[in-house]
N, C-alpha and C positions, 0 to 999 in steps of 0.2 A: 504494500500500500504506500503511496506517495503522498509525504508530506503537503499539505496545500499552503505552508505558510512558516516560516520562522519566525521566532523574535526575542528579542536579547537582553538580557537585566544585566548590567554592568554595578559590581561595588568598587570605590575602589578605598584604600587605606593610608592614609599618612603615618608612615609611624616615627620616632622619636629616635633615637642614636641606641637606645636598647628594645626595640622594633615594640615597641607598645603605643598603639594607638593614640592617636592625638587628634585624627580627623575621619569621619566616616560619610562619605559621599555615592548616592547611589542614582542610578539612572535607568528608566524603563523606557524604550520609545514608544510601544504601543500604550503604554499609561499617562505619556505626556508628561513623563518625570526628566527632568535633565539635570543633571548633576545636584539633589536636593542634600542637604546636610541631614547628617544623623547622627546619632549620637551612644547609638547600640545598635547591633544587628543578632539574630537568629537567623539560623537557616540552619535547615534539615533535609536530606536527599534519603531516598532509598535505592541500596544496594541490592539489589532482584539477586544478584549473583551469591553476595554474599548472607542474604536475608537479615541485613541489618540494616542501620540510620547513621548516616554520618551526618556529622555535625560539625557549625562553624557557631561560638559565640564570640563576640567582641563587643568591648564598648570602649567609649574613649577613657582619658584621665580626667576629665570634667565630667563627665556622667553622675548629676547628685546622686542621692541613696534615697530620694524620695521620688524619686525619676523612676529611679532602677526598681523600686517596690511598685510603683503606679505598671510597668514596663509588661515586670510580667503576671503580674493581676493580668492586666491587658490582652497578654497574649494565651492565659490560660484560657480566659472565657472563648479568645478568639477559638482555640485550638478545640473546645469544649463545641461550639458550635458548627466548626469541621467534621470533628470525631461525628457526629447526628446526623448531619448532609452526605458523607461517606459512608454511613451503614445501615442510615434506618433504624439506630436505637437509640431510640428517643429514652428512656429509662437510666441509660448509661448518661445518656447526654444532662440528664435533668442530675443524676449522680453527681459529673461533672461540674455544673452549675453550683451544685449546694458547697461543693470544696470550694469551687473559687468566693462566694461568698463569707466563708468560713474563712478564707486566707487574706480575704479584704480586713472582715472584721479582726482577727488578730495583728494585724500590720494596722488599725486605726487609720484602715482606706477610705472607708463608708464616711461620708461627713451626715 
């Protein structure tokens, strides 16, 4: 089967003289993103071959600790609402849900 289409996500990293991030810049063109500043990234691949997840985290040296708590509250619910649209379990999904309100209210997320 022939691809009808490609399209490219570009990160890229500033790092420091001991390669620790200092800037995180990323770009989508079908998203209309071009080089936007960030200040953390995720990202997760799956290895079919290997049957595992590779993983890239990064964040800068600026990245506050109330950023970084907001960041991945953030990305749990996101991940929580993927995990529901990929399987159809809504049960699991709503599981999901209750942790990440559980991990707001202990981090004093919830205002």
């Amino acid at each position: 089967m022939a691809v009808a289409h490609t399209s490219k996500i570009e990160i890229t990293v500033g790092l420091d003289e001991n390669k620790v991030p200092e800037e995180i810049h990323w770009s989508a063109d079908d998203g209309g993103v071009v080089e936007q500043a960030s200040k953390a990234i995720m990202l997760s691949v799956w290895d079919p071959t290997q049957q595992e997840t590779l993983r890239v985290d990064l964040w800068t040296k600026d990245m506050p600790l109330d950023e970084m708590k907001q960041f991945f509250h953030q990305t749990l619910l996101s991940m929580s609402a993927t995990f529901e649209r990929a399987t159809n379990d809504e049960k699991m999904g709503a599981t999901m849900r209750d942790f990440c309100d559980y991990f707001a209210e202990k981090l004093d997320l919830k205002k």
